[in-house]
C-alpha positions, 0 to 999 in steps of 0.5 A: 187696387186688388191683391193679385195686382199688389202682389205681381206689382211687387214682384215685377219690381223685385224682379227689377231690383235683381237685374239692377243688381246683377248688371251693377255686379258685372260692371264692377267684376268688369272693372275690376278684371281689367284694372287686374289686367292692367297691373299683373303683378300684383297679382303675384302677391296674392298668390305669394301670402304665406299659410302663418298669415292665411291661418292667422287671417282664419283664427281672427275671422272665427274670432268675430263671429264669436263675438258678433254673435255675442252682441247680438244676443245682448241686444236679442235679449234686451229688445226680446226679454227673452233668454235665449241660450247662448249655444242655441243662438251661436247656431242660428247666428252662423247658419243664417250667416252661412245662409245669407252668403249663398241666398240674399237676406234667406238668413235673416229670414231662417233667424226670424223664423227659428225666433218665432217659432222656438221663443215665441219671438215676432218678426215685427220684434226681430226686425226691432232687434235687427235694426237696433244692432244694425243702427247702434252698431254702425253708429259707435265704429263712426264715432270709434274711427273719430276717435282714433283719428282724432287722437293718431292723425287729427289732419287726416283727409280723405278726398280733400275733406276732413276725415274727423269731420266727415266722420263726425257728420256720417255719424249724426245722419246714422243716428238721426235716421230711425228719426227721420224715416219715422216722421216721414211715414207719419207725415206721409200717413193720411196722404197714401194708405199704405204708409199707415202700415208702415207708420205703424211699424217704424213706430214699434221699431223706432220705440223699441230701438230708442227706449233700449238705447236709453238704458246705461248699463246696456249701452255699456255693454254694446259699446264695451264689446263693439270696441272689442270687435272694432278692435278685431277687425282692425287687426285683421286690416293690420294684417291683411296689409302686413301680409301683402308687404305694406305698411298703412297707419292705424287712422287709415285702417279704421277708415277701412273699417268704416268701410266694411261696416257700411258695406254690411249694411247697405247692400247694392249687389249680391253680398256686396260683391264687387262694390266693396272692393270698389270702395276699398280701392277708391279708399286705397287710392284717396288714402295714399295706400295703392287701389292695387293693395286695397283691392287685394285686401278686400278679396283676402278677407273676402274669401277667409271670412267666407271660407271660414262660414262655410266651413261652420255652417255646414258643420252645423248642418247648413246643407241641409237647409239649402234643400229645405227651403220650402219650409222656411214660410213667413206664413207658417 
């Protein structure tokens, strides 16, 4: 198989990737639009948010940018051994945010390539650092939310299941993933040709997420401040709901929190759009707290959070980047 048929291969199936995207994206807005339709007076209550809750809103998602981008660095630096000052990457940190809500994952690249080129960082490690965050990250809400319900609402089901242990299981399948992928790509190695490839690398990412997971005073930190920022975004949930005039228990809450953090992860439209509001209503309404309310609190945070990265990414000079796109090569 030449090069040139690799090449347009991989681009027919990103091409495929996007309509898919795209047309999973008008499905939702679609469903969305007409629940809306259906049930216009919640509408009202959107429009009807008081400015102290909007401003309030706006402070806590400051607020955890600061801190998201603080346990980044704890975690660049310990995957890396590199010092990256903490400024220098608050910066990087919220223009690749900025940059991943107008173009998909054209953050994460900027960052890998900023890394590389000023701290001599490689993409293969930057990958490490990112998968690392991503998997320890997603693993200790599992077990917070566990915790929370667990200690407030042990009885607590969702969808008729057990939310504890739903959680419990949700969070041994995240742990064991890095684990699995990599005996897959090796299983898989001698059989196709470009698994060894990709062998190679989950092998590095694997080794460099395990081997920094093992250190107790790291772990410390990233647990410490990822309760920290479970915390945050419980209070943002508290408040959103708050604000629309419902009252929902704190082990509810930390099922939303679930949510979003899977939602930042798996990514099936562009930004999520749609499909996290989805699944807040479906949560919403297995949860007892109304889909009309869940959606509502999923478009509230959704347009603060991205009112507020806008705002500091083009502070930092993030429109700037927009039109110099071009010199953001992975091959330079």
């Amino acid at each position: 198989m030449t090069e040139d048929h690799v090449q347009s291969r991989q681009a027919k199936n990103h091409t495929l990737r996007k309509i898919i995207q795209y047309v999973l994206l008008l499905c939702c807005a679609l469903y969305i639009i007409r629940f809306f339709w259906k049930n216009q007076d919640s509408i009202k209550a959107l429009l009807s948010l008081h400015l102290w809750a909007l401003g309030m809103l706006a402070v806590l998602s400051v607020i955890s940018l600061f801190l998201q981008s603080f346990r980044q660095r704890i975690v660049l630096h310990k995957v890396s051994a590199v010092h990256v000052p903490y400024v220098q990457w608050f910066r990087i940190f919220i223009l690749g945010t900025f940059l991943n809500r107008v173009f998909s994952q054209f953050g994460n690249v900027y960052r890998g390539i900023r890394l590389k080129k000023e701290y001599s960082i490689s993409y293969t490690r930057y990958i490490s650092i990112y998968v690392s965050f991503s998997w320890l990250d997603t693993t200790l809400s599992l077990l917070v939310a566990m915790a929370v319900i667990g200690l407030l609402d042990p009885s607590l089901r969702i969808g008729g299941f057990p939310a504890v242990w739903l959680l419990l299981a949700l969070a041994v399948a995240v742990a064991l993933i890095p684990l699995v992928l990599h005996g897959l790509a090796l299983f898989f190695r001698t059989r196709i040709r470009y698994c060894s490839w990709l062998q190679s690398r989950l092998g590095q990412v694997l080794h460099v997420t395990v081997s920094s997971a093992s250190d107790p005073l790291y772990l410390a930190k990233v647990a410490l401040t990822g309760l920290l920022s479970f915390t945050l975004t419980l209070s943002l949930f508290y408040l959103s709901f708050r604000a629309l005039g419902v009252q929902v228990p704190w082990p509810v809450l930390a099922l939303f929190c679930v949510i979003m953090k899977f939602s930042n992860q798996i990514v099936l439209t562009p930004g999520n759009l749609g499909v996290r509001e989805l699944a807040y209503g479906i949560l919403g309404e297995l949860a007892g707290v109304g889909m009309a309310q869940a959606l509502l609190v999923s478009i509230i945070t959704r347009i603060m959070t991205t009112v507020v990265i806008i705002l500091m990414g083009i502070a930092f000079g993030g429109l700037g980047l927009l039109f110099q796109r071009g010199q953001y090569d992975t091959n330079d």
